[in-house]
FIRO-27327 format. One record per residue: residue number from 1; residue in three letters; x, y negated, z negated of N, C-alpha, C in turn. Coordinates in Angstrom, 1 decimal, always signed. Each point is the difference from the previous one (the first is absolute). Layout:
# residues N
<node><nr>NUM</nr><rest>ALA</rest><n_xx>X</n_xx><n_yy>Y</n_yy><n_zz>Z</n_zz><ca_xx>X</ca_xx><ca_yy>Y</ca_yy><ca_zz>Z</ca_zz><c_xx>X</c_xx><c_yy>Y</c_yy><c_zz>Z</c_zz></node>
...
***
This chain:
# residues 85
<node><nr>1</nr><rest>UNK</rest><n_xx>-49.4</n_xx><n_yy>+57.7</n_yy><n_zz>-35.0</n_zz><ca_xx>-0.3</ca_xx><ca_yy>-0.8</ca_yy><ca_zz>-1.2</ca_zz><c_xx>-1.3</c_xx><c_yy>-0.9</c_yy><c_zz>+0.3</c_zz></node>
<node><nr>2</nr><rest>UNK</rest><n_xx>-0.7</n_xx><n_yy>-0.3</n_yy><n_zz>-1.1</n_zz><ca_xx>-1.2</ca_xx><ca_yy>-1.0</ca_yy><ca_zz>+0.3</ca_zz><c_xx>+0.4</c_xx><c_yy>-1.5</c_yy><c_zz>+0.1</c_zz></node>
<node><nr>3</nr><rest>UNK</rest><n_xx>-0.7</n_xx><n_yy>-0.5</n_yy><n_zz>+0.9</n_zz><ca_xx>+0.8</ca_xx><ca_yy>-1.2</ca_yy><ca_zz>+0.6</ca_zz><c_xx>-0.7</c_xx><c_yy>-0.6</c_yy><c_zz>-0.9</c_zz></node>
<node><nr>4</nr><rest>UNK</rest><n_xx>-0.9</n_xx><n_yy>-0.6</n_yy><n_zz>-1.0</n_zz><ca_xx>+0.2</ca_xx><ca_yy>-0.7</ca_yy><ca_zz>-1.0</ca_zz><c_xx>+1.3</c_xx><c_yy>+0.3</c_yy><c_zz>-1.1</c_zz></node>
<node><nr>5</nr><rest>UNK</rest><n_xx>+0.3</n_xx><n_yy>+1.3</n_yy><n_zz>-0.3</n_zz><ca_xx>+1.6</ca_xx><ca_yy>+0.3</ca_yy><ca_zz>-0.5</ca_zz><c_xx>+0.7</c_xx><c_yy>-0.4</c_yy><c_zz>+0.3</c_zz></node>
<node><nr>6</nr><rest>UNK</rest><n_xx>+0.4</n_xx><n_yy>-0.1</n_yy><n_zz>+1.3</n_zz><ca_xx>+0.9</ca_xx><ca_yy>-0.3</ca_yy><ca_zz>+0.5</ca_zz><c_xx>+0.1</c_xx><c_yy>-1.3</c_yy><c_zz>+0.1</c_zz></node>
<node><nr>7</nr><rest>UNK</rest><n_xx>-0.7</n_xx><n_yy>-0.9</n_yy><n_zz>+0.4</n_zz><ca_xx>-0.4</ca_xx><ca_yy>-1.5</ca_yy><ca_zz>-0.2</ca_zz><c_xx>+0.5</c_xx><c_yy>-0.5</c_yy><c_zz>-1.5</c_zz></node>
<node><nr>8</nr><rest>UNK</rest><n_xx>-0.9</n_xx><n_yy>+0.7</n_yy><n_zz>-0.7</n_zz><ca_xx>+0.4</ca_xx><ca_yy>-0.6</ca_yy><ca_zz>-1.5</ca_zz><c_xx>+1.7</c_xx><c_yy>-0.2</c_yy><c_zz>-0.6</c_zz></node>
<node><nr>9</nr><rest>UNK</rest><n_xx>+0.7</n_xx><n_yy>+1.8</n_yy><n_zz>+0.5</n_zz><ca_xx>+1.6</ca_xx><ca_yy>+0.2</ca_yy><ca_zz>+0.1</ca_zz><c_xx>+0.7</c_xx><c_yy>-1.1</c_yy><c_zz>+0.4</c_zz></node>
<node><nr>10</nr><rest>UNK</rest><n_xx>-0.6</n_xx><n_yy>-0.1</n_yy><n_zz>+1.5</n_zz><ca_xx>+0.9</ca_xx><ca_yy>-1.0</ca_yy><ca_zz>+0.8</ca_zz><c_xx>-0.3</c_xx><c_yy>-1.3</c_yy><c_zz>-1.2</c_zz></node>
<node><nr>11</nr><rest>UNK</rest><n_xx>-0.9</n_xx><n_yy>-0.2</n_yy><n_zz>+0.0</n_zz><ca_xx>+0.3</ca_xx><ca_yy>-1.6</ca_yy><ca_zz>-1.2</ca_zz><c_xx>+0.2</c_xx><c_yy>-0.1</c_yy><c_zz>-1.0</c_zz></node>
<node><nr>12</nr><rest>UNK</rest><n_xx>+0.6</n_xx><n_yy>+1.1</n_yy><n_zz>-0.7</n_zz><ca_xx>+0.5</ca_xx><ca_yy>+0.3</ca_yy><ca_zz>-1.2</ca_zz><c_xx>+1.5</c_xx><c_yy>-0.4</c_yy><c_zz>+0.6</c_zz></node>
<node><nr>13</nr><rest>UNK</rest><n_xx>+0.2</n_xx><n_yy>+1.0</n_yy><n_zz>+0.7</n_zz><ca_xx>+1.5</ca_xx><ca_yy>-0.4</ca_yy><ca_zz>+0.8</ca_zz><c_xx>+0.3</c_xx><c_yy>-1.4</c_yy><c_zz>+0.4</c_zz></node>
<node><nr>14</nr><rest>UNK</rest><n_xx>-0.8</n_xx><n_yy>-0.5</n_yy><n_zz>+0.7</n_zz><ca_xx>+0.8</ca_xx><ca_yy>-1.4</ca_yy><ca_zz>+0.5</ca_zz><c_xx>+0.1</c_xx><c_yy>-1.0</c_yy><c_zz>-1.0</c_zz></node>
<node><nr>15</nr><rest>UNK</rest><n_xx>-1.0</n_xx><n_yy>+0.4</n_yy><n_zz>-1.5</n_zz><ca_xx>-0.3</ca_xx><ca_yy>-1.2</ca_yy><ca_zz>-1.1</ca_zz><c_xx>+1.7</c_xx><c_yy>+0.6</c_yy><c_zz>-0.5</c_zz></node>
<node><nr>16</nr><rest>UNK</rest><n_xx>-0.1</n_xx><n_yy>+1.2</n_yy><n_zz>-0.3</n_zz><ca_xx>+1.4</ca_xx><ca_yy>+0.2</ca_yy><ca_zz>-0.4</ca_zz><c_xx>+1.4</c_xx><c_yy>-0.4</c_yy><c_zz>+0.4</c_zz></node>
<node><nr>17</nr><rest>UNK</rest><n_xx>+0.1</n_xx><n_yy>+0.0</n_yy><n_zz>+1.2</n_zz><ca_xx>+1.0</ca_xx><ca_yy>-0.1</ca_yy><ca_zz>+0.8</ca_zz><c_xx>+0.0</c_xx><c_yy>-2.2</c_yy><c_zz>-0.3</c_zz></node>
<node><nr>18</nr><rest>UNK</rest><n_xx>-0.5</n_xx><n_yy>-0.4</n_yy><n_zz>+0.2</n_zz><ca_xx>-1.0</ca_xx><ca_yy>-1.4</ca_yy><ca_zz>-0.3</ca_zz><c_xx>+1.0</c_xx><c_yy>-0.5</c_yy><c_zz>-1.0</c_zz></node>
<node><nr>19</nr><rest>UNK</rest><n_xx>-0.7</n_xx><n_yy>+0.8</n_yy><n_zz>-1.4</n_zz><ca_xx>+0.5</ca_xx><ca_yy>-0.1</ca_yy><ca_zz>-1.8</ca_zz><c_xx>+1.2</c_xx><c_yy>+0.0</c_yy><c_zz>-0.2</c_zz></node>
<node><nr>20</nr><rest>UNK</rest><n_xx>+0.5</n_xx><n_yy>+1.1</n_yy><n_zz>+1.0</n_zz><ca_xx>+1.3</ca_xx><ca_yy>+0.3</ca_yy><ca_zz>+0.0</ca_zz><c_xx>+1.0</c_xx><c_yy>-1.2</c_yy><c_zz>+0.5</c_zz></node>
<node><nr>21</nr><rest>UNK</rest><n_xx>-0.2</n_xx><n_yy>-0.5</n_yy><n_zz>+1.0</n_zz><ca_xx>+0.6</ca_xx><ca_yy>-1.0</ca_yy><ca_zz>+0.6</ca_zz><c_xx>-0.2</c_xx><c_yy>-1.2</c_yy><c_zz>+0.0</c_zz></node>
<node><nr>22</nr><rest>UNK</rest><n_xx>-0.6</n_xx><n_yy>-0.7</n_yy><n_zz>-0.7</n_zz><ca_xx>-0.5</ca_xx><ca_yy>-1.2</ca_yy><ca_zz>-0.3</ca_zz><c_xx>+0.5</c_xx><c_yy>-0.1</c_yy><c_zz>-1.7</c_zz></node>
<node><nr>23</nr><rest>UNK</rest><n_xx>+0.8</n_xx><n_yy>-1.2</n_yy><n_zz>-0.5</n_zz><ca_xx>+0.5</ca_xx><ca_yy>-0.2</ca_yy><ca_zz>-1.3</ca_zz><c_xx>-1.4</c_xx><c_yy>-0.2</c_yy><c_zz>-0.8</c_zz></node>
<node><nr>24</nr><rest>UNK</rest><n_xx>+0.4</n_xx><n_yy>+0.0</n_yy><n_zz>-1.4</n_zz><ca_xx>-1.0</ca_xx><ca_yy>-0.5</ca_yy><ca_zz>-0.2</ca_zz><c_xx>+0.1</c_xx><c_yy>-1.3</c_yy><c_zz>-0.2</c_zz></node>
<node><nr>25</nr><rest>UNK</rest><n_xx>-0.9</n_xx><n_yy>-0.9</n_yy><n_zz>-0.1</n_zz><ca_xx>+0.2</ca_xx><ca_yy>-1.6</ca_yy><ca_zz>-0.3</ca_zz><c_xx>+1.0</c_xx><c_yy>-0.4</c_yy><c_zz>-1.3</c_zz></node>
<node><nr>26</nr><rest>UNK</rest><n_xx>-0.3</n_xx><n_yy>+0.6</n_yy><n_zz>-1.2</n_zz><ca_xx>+1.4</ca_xx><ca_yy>-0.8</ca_yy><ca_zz>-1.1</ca_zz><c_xx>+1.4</c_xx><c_yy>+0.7</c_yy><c_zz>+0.6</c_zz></node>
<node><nr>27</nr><rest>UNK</rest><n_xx>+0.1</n_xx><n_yy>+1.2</n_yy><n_zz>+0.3</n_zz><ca_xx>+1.6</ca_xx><ca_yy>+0.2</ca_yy><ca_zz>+0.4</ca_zz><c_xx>+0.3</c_xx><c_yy>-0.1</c_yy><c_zz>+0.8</c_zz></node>
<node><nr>28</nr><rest>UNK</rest><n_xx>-0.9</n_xx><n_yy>-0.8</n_yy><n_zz>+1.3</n_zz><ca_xx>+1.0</ca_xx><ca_yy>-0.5</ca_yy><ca_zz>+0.9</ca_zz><c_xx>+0.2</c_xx><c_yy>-1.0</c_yy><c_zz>+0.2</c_zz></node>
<node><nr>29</nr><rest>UNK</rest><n_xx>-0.2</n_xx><n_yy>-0.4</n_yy><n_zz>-0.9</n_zz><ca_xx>+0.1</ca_xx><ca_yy>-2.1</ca_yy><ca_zz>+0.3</ca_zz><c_xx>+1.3</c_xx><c_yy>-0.1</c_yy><c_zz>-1.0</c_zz></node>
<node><nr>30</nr><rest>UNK</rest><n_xx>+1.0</n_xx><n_yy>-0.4</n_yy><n_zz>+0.9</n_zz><ca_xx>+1.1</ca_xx><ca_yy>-0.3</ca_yy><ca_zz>-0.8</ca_zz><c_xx>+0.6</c_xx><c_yy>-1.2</c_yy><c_zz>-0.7</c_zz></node>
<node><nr>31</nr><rest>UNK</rest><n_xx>+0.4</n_xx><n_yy>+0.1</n_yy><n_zz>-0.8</n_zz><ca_xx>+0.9</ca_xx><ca_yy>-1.3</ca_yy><ca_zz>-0.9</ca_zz><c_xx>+0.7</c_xx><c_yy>-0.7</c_yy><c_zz>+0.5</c_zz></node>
<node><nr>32</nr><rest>UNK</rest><n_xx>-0.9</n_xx><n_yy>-1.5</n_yy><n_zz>-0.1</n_zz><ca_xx>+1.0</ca_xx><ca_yy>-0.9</ca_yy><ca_zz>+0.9</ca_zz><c_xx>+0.9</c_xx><c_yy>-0.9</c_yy><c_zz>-1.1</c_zz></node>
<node><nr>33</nr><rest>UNK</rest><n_xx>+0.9</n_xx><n_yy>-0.9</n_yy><n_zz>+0.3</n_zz><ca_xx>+0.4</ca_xx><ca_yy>-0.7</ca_yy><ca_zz>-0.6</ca_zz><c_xx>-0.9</c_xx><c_yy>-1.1</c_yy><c_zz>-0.6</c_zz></node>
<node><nr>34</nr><rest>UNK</rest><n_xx>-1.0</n_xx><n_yy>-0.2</n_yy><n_zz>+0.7</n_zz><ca_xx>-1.0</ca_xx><ca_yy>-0.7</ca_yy><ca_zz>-0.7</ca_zz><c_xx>-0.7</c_xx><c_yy>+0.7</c_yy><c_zz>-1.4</c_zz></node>
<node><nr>35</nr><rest>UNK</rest><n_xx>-0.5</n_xx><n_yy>+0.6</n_yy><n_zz>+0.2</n_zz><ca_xx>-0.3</ca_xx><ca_yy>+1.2</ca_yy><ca_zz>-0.8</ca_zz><c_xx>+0.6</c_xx><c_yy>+0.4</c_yy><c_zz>-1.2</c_zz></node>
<node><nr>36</nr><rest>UNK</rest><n_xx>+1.0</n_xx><n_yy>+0.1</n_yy><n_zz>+0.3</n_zz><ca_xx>+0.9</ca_xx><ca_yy>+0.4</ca_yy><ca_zz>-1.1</ca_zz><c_xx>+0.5</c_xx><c_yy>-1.4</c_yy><c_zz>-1.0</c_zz></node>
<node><nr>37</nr><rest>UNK</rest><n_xx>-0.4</n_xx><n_yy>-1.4</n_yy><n_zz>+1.0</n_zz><ca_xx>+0.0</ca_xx><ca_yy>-0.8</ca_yy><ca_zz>-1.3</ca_zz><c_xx>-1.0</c_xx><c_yy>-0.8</c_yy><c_zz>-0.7</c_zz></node>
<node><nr>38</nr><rest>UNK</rest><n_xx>-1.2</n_xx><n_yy>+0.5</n_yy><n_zz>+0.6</n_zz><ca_xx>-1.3</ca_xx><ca_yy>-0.1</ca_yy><ca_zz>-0.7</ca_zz><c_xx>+0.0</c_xx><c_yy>+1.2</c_yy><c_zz>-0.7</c_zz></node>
<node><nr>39</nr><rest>UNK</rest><n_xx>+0.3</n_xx><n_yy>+1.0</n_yy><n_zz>-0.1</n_zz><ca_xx>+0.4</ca_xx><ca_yy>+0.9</ca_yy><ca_zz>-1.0</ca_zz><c_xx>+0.8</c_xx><c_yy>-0.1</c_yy><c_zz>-1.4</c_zz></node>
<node><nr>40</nr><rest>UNK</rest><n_xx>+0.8</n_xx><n_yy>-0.9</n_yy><n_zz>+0.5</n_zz><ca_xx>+1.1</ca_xx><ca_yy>-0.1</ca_yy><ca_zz>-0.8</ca_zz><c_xx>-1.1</c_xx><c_yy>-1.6</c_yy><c_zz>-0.9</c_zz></node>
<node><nr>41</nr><rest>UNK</rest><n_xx>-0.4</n_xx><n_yy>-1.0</n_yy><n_zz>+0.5</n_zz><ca_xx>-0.4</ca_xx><ca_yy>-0.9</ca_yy><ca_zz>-0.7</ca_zz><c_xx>-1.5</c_xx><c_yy>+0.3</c_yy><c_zz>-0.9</c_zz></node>
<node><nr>42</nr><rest>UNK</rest><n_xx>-0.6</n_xx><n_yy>+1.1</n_yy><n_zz>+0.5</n_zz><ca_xx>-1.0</ca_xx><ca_yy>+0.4</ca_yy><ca_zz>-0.7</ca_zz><c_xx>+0.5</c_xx><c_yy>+0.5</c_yy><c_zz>-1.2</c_zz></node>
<node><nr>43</nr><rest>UNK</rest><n_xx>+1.1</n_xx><n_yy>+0.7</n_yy><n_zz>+0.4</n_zz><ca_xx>+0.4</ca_xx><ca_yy>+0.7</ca_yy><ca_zz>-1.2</ca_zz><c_xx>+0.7</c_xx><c_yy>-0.7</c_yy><c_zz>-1.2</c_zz></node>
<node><nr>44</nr><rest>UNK</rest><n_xx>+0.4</n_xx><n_yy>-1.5</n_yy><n_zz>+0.5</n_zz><ca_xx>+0.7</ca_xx><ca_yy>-0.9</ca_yy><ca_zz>-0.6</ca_zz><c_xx>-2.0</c_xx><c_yy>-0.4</c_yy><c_zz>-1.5</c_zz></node>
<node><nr>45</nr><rest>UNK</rest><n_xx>-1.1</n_xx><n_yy>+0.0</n_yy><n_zz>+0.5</n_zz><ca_xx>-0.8</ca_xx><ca_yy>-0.8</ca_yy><ca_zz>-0.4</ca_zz><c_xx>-0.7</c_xx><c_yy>+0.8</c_yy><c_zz>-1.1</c_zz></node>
<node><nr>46</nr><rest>UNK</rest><n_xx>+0.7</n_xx><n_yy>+1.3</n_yy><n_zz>+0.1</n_zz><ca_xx>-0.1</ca_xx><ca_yy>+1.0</ca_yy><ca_zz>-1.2</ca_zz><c_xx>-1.6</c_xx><c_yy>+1.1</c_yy><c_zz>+0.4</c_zz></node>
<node><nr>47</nr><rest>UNK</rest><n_xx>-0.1</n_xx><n_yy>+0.0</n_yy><n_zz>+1.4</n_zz><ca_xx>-1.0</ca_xx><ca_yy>+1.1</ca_yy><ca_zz>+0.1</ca_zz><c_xx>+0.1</c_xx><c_yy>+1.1</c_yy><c_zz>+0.0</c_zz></node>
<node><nr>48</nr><rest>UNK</rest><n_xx>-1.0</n_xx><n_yy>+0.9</n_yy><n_zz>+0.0</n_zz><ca_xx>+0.0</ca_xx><ca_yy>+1.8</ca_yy><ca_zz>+0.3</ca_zz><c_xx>+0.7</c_xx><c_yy>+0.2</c_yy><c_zz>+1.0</c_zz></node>
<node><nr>49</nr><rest>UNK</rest><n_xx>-0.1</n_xx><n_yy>+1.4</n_yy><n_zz>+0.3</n_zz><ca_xx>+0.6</ca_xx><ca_yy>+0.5</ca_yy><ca_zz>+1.6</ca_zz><c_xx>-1.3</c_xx><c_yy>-0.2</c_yy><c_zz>+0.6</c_zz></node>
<node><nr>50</nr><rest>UNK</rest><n_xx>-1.1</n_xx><n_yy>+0.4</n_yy><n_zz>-0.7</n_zz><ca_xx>-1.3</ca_xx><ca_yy>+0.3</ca_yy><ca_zz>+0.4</ca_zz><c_xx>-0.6</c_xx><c_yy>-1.7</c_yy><c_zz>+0.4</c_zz></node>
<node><nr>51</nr><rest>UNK</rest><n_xx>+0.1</n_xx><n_yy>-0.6</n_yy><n_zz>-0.6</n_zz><ca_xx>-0.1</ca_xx><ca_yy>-1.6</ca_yy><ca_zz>+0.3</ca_zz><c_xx>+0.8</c_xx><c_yy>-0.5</c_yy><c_zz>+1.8</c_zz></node>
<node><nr>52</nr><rest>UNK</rest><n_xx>+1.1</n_xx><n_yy>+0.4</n_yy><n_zz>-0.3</n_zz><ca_xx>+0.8</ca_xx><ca_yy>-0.3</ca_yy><ca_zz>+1.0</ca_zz><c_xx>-0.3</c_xx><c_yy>+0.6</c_yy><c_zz>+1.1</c_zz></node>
<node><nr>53</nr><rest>UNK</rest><n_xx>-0.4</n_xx><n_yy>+1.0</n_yy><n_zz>+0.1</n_zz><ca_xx>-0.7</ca_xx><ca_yy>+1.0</ca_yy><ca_zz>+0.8</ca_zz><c_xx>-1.2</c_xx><c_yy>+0.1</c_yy><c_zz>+0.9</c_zz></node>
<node><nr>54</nr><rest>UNK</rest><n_xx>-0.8</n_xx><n_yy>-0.8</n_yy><n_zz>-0.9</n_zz><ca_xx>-1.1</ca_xx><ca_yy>-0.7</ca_yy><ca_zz>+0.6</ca_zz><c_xx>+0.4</c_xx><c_yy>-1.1</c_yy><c_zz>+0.8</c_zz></node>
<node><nr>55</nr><rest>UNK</rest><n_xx>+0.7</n_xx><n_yy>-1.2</n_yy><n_zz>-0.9</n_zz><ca_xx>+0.2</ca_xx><ca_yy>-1.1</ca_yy><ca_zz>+0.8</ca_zz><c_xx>+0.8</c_xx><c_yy>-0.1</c_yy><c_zz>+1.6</c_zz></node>
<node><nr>56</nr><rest>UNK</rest><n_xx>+1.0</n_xx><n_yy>+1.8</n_yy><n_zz>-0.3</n_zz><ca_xx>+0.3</ca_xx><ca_yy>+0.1</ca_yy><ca_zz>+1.3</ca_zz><c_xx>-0.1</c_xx><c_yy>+0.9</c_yy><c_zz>+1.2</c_zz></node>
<node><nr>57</nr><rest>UNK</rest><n_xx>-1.2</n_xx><n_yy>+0.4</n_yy><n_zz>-0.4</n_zz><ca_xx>-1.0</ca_xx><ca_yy>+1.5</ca_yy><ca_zz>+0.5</ca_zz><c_xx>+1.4</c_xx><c_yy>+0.7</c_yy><c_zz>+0.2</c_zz></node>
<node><nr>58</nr><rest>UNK</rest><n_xx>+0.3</n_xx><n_yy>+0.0</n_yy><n_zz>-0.8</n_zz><ca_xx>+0.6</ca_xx><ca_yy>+1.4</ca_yy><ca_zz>-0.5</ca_zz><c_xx>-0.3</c_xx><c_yy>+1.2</c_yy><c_zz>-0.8</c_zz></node>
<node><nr>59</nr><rest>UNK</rest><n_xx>+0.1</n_xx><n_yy>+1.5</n_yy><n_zz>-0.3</n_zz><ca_xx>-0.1</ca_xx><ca_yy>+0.7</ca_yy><ca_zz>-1.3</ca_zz><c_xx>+1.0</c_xx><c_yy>-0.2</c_yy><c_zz>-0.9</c_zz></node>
<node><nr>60</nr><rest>UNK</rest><n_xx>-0.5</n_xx><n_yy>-0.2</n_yy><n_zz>-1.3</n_zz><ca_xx>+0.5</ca_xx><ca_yy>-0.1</ca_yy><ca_zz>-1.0</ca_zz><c_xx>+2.1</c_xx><c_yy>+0.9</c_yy><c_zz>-0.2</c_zz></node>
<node><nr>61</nr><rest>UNK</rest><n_xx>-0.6</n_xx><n_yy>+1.5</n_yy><n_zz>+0.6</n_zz><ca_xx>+1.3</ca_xx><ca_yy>+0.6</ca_yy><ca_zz>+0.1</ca_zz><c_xx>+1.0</c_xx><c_yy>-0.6</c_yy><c_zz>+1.1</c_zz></node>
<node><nr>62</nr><rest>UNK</rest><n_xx>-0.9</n_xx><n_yy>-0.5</n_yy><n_zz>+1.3</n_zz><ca_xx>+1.0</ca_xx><ca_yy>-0.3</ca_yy><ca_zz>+1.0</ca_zz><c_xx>+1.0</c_xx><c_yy>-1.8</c_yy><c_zz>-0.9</c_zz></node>
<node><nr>63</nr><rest>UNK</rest><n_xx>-0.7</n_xx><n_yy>-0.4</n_yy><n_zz>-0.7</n_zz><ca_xx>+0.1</ca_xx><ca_yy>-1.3</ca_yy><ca_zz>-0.7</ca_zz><c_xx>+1.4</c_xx><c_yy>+0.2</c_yy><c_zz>-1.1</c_zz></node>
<node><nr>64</nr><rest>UNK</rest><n_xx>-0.2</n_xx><n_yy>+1.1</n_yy><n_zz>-0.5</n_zz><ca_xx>+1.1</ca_xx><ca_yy>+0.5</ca_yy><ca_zz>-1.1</ca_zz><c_xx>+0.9</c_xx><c_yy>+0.5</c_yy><c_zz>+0.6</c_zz></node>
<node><nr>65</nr><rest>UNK</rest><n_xx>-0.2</n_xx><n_yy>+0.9</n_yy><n_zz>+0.8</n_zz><ca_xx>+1.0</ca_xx><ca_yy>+0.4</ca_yy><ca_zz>+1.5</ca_zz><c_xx>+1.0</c_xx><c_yy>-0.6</c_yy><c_zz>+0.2</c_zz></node>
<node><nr>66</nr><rest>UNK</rest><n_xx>-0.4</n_xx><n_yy>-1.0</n_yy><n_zz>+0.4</n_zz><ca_xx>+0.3</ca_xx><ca_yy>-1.5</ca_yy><ca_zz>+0.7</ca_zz><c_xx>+0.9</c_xx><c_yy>-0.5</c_yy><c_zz>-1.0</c_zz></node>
<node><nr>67</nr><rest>UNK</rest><n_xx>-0.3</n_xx><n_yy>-0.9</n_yy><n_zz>-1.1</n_zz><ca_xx>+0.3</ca_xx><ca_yy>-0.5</ca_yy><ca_zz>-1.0</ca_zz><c_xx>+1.6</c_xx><c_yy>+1.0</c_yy><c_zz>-0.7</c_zz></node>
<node><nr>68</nr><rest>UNK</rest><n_xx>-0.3</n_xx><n_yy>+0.9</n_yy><n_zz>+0.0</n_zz><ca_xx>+1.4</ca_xx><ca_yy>+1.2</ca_yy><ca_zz>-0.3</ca_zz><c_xx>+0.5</c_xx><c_yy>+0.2</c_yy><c_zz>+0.7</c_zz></node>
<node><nr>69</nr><rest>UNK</rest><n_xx>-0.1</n_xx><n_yy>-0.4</n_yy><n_zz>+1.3</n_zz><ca_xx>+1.1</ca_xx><ca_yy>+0.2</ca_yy><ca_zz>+1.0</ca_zz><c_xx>+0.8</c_xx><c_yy>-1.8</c_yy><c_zz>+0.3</c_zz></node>
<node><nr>70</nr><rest>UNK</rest><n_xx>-0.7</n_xx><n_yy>-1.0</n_yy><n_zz>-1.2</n_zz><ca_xx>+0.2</ca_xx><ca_yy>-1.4</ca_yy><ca_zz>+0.4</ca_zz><c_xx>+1.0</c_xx><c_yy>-0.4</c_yy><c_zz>-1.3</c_zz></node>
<node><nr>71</nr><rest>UNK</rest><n_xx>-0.4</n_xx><n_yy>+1.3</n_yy><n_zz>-1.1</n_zz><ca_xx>+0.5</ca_xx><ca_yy>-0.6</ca_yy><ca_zz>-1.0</ca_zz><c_xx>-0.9</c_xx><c_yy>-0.8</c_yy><c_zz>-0.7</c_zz></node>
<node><nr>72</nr><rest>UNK</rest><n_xx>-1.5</n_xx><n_yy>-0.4</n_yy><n_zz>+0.3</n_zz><ca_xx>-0.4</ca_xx><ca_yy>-1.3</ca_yy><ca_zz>-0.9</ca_zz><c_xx>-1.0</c_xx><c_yy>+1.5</c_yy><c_zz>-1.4</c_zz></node>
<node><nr>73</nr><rest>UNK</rest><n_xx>-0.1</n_xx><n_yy>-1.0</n_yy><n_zz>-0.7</n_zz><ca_xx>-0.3</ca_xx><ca_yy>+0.4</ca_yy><ca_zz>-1.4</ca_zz><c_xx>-1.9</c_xx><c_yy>-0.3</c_yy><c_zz>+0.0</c_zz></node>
<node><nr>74</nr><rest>UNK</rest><n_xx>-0.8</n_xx><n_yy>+1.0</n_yy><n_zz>+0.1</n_zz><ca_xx>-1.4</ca_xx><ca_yy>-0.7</ca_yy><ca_zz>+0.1</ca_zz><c_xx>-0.7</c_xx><c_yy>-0.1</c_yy><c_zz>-1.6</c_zz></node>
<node><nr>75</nr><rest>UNK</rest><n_xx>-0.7</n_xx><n_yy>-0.4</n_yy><n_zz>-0.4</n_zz><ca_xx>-0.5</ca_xx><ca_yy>-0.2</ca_yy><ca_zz>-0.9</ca_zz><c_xx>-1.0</c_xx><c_yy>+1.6</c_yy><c_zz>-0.3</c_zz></node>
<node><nr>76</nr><rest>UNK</rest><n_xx>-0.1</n_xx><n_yy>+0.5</n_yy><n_zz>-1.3</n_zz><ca_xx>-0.7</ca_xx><ca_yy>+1.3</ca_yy><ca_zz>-0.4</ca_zz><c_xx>-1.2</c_xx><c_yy>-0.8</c_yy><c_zz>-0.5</c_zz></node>
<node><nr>77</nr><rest>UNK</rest><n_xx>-1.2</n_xx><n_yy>+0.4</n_yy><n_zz>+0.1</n_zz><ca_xx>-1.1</ca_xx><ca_yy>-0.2</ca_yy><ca_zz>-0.7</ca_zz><c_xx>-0.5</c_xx><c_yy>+1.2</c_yy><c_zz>-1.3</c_zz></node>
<node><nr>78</nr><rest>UNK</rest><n_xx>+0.3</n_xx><n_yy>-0.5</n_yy><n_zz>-1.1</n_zz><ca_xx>-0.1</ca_xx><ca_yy>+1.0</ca_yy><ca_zz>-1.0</ca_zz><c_xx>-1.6</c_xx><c_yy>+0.5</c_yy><c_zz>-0.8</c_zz></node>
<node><nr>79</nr><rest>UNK</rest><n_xx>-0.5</n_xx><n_yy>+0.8</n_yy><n_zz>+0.1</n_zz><ca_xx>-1.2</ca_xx><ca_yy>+0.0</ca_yy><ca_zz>-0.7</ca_zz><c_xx>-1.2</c_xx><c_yy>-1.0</c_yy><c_zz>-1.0</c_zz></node>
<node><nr>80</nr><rest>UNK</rest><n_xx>+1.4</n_xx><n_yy>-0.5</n_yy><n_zz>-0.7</n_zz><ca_xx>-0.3</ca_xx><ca_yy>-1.0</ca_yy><ca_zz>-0.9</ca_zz><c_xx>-0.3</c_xx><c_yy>-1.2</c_yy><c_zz>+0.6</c_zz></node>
<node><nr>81</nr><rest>UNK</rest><n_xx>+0.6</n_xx><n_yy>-0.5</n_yy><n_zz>+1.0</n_zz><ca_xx>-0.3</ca_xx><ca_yy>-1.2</ca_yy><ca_zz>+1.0</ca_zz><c_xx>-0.9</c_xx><c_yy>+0.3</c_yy><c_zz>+0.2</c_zz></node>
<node><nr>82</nr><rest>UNK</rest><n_xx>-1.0</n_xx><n_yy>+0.8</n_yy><n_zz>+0.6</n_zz><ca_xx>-1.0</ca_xx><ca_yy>+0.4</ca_yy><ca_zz>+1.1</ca_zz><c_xx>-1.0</c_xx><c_yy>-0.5</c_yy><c_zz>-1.2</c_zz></node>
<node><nr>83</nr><rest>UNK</rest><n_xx>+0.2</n_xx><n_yy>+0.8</n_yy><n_zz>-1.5</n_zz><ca_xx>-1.2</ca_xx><ca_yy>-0.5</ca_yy><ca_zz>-0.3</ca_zz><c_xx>+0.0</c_xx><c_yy>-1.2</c_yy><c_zz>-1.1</c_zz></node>
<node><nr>84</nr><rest>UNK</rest><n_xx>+1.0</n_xx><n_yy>-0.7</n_yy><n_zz>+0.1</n_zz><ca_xx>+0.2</ca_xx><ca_yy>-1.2</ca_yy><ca_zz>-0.4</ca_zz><c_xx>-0.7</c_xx><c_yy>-1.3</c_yy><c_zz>+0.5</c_zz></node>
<node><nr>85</nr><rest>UNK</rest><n_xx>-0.3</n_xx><n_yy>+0.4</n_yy><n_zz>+1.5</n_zz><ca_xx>-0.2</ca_xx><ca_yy>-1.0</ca_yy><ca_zz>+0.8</ca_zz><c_xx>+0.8</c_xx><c_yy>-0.3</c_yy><c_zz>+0.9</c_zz></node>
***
């Protein structure tokens, strides 16, 4: 094989092997009890998932996730709001 091919392979391989074994940053940072009650008080002040999300560098899904496995109720943002102001 051409040892630039084979060079290239091999770093395909170890990036993979890499990708593979390394979490990604939002799902491996887990839910602390802290967390879950600034979750819970944002959601008290009537924000998005998407709002809350940000404020907790979280994704929006991991946020709703979260929130349905807590029981809390998050506020919907309806079309009409958006262009209401």
């Amino acid at each position: 094989m051409h040892p630039e091919i084979e060079s290239a392979l091999n770093e395909v391989a170890r990036h993979t092997r890499r990708a593979m074994t390394e979490p990604a940053h939002f799902a491996s940072r887990p839910w602390t009890q802290a967390d879950d009650d600034k979750l819970r008080r944002l959601a008290v002040t009537g924000l998005s998932s998407r709002a809350i999300g940000i404020r907790m560098n979280r994704t929006e899904t991991a946020v709703r996730s979260r929130a349905r496995q807590l029981q809390v109720i998050l506020k919907k943002i309806r079309l009409k709001q958006l262009q209401m102001g």
